[in-house]
Each structure stands twice: as C-alpha cells, then as structure tokens.
C-alpha positions in Angstrom: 0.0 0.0 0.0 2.8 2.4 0.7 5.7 3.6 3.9 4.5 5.7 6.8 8.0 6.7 8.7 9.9 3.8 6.5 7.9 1.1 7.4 5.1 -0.9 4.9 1.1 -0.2 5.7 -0.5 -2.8 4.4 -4.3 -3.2 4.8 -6.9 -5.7 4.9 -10.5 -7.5 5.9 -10.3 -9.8 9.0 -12.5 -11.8 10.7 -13.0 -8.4 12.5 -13.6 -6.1 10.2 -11.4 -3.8 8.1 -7.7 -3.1 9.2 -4.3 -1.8 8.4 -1.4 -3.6 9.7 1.9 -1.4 10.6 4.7 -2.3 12.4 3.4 -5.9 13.0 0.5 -3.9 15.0 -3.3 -4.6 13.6 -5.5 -1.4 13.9 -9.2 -1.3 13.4 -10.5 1.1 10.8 -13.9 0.2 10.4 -15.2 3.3 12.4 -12.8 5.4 10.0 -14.1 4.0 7.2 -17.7 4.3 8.1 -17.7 7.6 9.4 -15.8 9.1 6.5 -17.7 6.4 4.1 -14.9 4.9 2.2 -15.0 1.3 2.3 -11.5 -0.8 2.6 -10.6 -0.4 -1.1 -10.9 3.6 -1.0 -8.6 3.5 2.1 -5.2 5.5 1.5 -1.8 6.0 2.8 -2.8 9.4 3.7 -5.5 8.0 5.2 -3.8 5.3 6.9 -1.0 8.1 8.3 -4.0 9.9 9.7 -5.0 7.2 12.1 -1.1 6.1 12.9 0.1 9.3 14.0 -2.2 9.3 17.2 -1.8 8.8 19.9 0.1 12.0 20.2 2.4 12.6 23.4 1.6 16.6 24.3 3.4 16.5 27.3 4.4 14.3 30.0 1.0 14.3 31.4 -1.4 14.6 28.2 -1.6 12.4 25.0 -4.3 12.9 22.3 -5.6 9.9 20.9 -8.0 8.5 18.5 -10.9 6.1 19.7 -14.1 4.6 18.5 -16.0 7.9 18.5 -13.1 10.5 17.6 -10.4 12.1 19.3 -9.9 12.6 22.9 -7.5 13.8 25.3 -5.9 11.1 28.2 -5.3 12.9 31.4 -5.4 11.7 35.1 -6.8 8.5 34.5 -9.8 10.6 32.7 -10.6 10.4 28.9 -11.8 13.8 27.5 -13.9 14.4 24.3 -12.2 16.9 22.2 -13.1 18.6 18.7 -11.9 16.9 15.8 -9.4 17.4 13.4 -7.9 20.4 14.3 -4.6 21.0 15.7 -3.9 20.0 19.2 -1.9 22.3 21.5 -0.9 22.2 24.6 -2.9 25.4 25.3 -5.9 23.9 23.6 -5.4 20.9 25.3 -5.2 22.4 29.2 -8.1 24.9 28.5 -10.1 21.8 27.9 -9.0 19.6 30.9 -9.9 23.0 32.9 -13.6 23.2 32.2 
C-alpha cells in the first residue's frame, strides 16, 4: 500500500472487520471507514498516516488519541472528548482539561 515513517502499511478484511497492519501492530478502521464512508478499497496512505500518528504525546501528562467515536485527550486517568481534526496544542489541550 505504501511507507509511513519507513515502514510498509498494508491493509486488509479480517474476521474483525477492516484493518491496516503497521509495524506488526493490527489497527481497526472500520469506524474510519464508516464515518468518512470509504470502504477498505478507498482507504489510502494518507489515510492510513491519519490514524497512525495518534496517539500523540503533548506532554508528560497529556496524550491525544483516537478512539471509537473520535479524538480525545488522556489525562489523570480521565478520557476527555475533544473537537476533531484540528490541531492540538498544549494550550488547547489544558483549556479543555480546565472546564
């Protein structure tokens, strides 16, 4: 399919659905797939480099990470509901664990 960070993406239909395998790691993308409705033979590597970058380390404290029903932020043991695709700051981030 193509190299995210020099490694092969391939993808694939499983006995559980729709998937890409990176790095010897399977990832789900049937959630992907239907919200954005593609099905597994519309899926791309920019697609595919979409759902590998997350989850994404903010700080020490804060990751950003991409579940079942969109992004959300990981903080104390909580899980936070975020807006989606936009770019996530640490600002943007603590402003949100503060409400």
């Amino acid at each position: 399919m193509g190299k995210f960070k020099g490694e092969e993406v391939h993808k694939g239909e499983g006995k559980y659905g729709p998937y890409i395998l990176y790095n010897k790691k399977f990832t789900s993308v049937d959630r992907y797939l239907k919200a954005n409705k593609k099905t597994i033979e519309d899926l791309t590597i920019e697609d595919c480099v979409k759902i590998l970058k997350y989850p994404l380390k903010i700080n020490k404290e804060i990751q950003v990470c991409l579940g079942p029903y969109g992004t959300y932020i990981k903080y104390g043991g909580k899980n936070i509901k975020i807006k989606q695709n936009i770019e996530y700051t640490e600002e943007y981030c603590l402003s949100v664990i503060r409400k």
